[in-house]
MARBA-890047 format. One record per atom (N, C-alpha, C, O): x, y, z; residue in one letter. Coordinates in steps of 0.1 Angstrom, whole numbers, plus 5000, padded with zeros to 4 digits. Each point is the difference from the previous one (the first is absolute). Example, Ala and Ser with C-alpha at 12.3 -4.5 7.8 and 13.67 -1.06 7.14 Angstrom:
BEGIN
513249435078A
499150125000A
500950125000A
501050005007A
498650114986S
500950115000S
499250115008S
500550115001S
***
This chain:
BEGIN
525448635140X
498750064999X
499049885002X
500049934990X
499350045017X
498550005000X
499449964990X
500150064989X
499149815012X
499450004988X
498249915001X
499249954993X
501050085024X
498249965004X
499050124991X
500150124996X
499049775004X
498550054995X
499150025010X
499349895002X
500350245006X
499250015007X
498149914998X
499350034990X
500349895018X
499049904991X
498950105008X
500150075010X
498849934980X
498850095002X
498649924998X
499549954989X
499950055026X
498949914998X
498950094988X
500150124997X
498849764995X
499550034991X
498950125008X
499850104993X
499649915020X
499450115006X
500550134999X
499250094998X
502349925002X
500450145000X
500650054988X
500550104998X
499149774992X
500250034984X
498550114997X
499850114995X
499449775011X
498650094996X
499650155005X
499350084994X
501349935018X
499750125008X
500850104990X
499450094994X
501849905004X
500650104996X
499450004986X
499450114998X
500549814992X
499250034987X
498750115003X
499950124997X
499449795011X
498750115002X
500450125005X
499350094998X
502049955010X
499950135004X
500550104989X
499550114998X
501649834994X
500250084985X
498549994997X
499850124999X
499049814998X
499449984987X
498950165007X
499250074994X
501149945023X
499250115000X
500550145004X
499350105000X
502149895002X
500750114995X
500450054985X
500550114998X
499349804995X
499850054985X
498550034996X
499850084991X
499049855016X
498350074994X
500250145011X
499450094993X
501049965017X
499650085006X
501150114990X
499250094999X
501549934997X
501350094989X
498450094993X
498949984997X
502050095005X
499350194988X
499849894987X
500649894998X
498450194994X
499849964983X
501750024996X
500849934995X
499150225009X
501150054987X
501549895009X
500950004992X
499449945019X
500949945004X
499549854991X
501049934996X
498150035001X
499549884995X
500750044985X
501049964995X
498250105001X
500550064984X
501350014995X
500549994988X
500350035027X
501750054994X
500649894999X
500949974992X
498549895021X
500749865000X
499649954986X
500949954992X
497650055005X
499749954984X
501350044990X
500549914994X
499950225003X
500850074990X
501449935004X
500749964991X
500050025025X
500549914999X
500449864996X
501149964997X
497649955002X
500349865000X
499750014982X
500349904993X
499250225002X
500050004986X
501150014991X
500049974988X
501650115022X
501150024993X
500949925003X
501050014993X
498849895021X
500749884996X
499649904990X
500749954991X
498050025014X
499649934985X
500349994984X
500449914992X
499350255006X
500850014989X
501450014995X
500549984990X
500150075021X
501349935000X
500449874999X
500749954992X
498549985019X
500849814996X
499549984989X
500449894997X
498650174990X
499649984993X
500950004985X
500149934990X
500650225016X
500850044988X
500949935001X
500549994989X
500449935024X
501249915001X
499949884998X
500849915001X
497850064994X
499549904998X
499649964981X
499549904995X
501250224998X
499550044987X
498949985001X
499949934990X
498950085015X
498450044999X
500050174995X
501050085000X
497949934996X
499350165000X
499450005011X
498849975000X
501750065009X
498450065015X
499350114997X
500450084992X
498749935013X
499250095000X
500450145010X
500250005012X
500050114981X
500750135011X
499250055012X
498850025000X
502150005009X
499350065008X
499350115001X
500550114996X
498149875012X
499250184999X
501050105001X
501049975007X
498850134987X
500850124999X
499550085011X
499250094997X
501149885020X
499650115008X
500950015009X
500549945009X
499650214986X
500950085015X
499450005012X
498750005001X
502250005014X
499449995011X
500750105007X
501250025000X
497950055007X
500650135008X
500649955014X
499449955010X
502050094987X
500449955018X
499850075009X
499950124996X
499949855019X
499550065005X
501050095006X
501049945004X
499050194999X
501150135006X
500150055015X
500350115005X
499549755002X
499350055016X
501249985002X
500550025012X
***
């Protein structure tokens, strides 16, 4: 197996950052809201594996969609 590292000029580091940073501002509230509730239950998870108390995640249900 293979074990090159594709090398990536620092330009097409930045391009691709900026295109996530504006495909995540252009996302729905409630799509924003559900990633927040995400990165809040890993957190508190590496928290609790971490013997910390984290802080729990918002308690909100999200309706999937039925199309």
């Amino acid at each position: 197996m293979s074990s090159q590292r594709r090398l990536v000029s620092r330009e097409d580091q930045f391009r691709s950052k900026k295109a996530g940073r504006a495909a995540a501002a252009s996302a729905s509230f409630e799509e924003k809201i559900e990633k927040l509730v995400q990165l809040q239950k890993i957190s508190s998870e590496i928290a609790r594996q971490a013997g910390r108390k984290g802080k729990e995640p918002w308690p909100i249900q999200f309706p999937r969609n039925l199309s």
